[in-house]
KEKE-3310 file (N, C-alpha, C; in steps of 0.2 Angstrom, whole numbers, plus 5000, padded with zeros to 4 digits):
npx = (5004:5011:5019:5010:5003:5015:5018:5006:5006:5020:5017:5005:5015:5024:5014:5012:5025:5026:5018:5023:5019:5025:5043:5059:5069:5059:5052:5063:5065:5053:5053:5063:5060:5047:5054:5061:5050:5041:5053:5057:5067:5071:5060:5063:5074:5065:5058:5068:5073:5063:5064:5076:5074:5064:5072:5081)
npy = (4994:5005:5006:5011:5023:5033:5032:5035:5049:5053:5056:5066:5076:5075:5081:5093:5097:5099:5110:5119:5124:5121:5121:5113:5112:5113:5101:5091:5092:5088:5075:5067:5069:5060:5050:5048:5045:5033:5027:5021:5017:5011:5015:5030:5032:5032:5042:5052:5051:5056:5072:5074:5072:5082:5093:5091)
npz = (5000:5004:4993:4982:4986:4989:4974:4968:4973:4970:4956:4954:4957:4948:4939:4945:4944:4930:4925:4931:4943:4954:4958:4950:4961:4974:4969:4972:4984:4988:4984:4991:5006:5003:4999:5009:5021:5016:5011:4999:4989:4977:4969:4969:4959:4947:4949:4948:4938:4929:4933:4931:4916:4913:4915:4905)
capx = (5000:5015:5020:5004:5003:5020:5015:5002:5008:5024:5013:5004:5021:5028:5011:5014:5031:5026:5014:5024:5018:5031:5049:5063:5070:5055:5050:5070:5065:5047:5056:5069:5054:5043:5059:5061:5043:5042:5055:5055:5072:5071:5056:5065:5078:5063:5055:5073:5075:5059:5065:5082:5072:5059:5077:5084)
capy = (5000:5011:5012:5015:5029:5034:5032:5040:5055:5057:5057:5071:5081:5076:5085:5100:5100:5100:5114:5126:5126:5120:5122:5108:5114:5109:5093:5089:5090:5083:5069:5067:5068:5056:5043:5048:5041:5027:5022:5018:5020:5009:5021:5036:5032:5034:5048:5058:5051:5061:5078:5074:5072:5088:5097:5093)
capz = (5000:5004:4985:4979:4989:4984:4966:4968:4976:4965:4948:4953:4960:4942:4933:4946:4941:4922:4925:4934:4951:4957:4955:4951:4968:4978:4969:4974:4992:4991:4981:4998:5011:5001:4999:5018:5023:5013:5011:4992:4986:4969:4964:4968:4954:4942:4947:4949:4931:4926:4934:4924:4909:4914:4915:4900)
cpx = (5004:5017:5013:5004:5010:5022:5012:5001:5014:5022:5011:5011:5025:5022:5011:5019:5031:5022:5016:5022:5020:5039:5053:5067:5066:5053:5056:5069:5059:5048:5058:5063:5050:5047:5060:5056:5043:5045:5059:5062:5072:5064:5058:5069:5072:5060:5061:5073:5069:5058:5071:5079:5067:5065:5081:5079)
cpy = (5006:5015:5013:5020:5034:5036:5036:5048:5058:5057:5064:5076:5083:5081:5092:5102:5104:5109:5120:5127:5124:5121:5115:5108:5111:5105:5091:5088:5085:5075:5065:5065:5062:5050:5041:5042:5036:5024:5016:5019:5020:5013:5030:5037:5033:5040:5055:5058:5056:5067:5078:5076:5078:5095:5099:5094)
cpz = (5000:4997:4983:4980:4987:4978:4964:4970:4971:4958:4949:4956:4952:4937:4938:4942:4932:4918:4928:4939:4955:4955:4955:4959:4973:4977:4972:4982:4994:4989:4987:5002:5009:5001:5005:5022:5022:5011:5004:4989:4977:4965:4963:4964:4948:4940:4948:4941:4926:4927:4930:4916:4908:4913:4908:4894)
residu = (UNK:UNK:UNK:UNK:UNK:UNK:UNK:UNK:UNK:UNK:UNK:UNK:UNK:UNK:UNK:UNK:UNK:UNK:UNK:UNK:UNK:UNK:UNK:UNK:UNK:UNK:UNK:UNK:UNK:UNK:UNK:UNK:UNK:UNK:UNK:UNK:UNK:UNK:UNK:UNK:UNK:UNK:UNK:UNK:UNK:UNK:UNK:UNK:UNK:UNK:UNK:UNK:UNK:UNK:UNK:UNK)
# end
């Protein structure tokens, strides 16, 4: 249940991110907090790979 909610939380962080309501700077931390919580390491390699790629 932890990833689901995980999942589910950094989808919508990555369509802040794409929309400008947040900055790459604070997804970076809510990124850290949310790996923090649960924990999740092997899903934070995916979704760093998707501010990488929002970057370039």
């Amino acid at each position: 249940m932890e990833q689901i909610n995980f999942i589910i939380t950094m989808d919508l962080a990555v369509k802040f991110l794409y929309k400008g309501v947040i900055t790459p700077k604070e997804y970076k931390i809510f990124l850290h907090e949310m790996t923090t919580k649960y924990g999740q390491n092997n899903l934070q390699i995916l979704y760093q790979i998707k501010l990488d790629m929002f970057l370039n």
